[in-house]
C-alpha positions as a Markdown table, in Angstrom:
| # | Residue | x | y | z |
|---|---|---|---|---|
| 1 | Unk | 0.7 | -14.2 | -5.0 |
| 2 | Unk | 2.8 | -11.3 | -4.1 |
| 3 | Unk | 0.5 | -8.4 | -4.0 |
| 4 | Unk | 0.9 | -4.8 | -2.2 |
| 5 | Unk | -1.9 | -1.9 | -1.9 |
| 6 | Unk | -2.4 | 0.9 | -4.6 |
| 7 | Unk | -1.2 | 3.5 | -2.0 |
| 8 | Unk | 2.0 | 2.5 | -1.8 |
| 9 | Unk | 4.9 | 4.2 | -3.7 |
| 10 | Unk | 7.0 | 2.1 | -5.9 |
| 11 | Unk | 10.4 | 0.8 | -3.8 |
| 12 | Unk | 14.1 | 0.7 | -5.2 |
| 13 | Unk | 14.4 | -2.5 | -7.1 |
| 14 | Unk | 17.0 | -4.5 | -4.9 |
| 15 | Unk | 19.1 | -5.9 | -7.4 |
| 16 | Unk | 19.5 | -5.3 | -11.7 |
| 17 | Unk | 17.3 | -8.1 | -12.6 |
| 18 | Unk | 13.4 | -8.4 | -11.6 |
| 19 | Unk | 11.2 | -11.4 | -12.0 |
| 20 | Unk | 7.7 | -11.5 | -12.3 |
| 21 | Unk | 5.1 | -14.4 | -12.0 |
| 22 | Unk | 1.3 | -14.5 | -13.1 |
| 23 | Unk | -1.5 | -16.6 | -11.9 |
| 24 | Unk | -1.1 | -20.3 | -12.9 |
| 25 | Unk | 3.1 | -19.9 | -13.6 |
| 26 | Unk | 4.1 | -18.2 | -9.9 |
| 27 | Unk | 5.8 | -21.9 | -9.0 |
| 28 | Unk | 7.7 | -22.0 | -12.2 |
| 29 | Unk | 8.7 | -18.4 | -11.5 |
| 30 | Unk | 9.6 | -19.2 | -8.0 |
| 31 | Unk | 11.5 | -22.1 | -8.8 |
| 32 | Unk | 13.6 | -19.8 | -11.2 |
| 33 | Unk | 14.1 | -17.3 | -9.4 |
| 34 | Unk | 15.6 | -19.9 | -6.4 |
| 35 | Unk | 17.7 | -21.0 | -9.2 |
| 36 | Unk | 19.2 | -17.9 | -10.1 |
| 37 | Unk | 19.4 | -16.6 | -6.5 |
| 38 | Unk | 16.7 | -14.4 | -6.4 |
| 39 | Unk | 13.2 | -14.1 | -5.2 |
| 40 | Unk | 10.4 | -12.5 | -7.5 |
| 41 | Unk | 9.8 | -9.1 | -7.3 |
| 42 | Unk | 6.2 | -7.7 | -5.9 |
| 43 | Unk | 3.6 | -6.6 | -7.9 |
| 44 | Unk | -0.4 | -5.8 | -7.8 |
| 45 | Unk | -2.2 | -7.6 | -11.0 |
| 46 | Unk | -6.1 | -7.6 | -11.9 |
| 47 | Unk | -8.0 | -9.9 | -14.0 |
| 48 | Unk | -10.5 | -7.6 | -15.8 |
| 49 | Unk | -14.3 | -9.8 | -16.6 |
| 50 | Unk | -13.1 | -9.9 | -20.1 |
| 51 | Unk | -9.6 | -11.7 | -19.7 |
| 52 | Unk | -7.4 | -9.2 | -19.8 |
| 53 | Unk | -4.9 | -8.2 | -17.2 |
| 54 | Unk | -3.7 | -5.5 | -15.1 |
| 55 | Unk | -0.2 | -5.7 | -14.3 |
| 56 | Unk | 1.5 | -3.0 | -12.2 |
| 57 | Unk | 5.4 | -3.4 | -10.8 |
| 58 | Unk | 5.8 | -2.3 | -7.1 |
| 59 | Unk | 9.3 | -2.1 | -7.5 |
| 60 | Unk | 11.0 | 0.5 | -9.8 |
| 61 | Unk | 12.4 | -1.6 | -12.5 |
| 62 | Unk | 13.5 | 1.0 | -15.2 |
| 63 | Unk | 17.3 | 0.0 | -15.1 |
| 64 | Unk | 16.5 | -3.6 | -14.4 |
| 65 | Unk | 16.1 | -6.7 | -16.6 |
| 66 | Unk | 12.4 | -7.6 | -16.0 |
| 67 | Unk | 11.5 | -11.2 | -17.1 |
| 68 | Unk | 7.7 | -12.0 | -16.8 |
| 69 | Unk | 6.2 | -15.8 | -16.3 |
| 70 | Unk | 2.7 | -16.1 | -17.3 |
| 71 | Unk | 0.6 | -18.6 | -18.3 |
């Protein structure tokens, strides 16, 4: 998984469209983003005891077209 300390700022996105992957579905995502030409953008995520998750971009994505992959 493609994960990145807390202390570092978010980076320029490097192209318009950002895809994410989560636990169990990061080969699916990798396989589409090899499809479309792209590789999936880095991010820090946290499973919380209770199920839920923590997901948090290290790539500024607010002009981009984020797709998510999660299982």
């Amino acid at each position: 998984m493609m994960t990145m300390a807390l202390t570092e700022p978010p980076r320029e996105a490097e192209s318009s469209l950002a895809l994410f992957a989560l636990g169990a579905s990061i080969s699916a995502g990798e396989d589409v983003a090899q499809l479309l030409g792209a590789e999936l953008a880095p991010l820090e995520d946290r499973k919380f005891e209770d199920g839920e998750y923590k997901i948090r971009p290290l790539e500024m994505c607010a002009a981009a077209t984020v797709t998510s992959f999660s299982p």
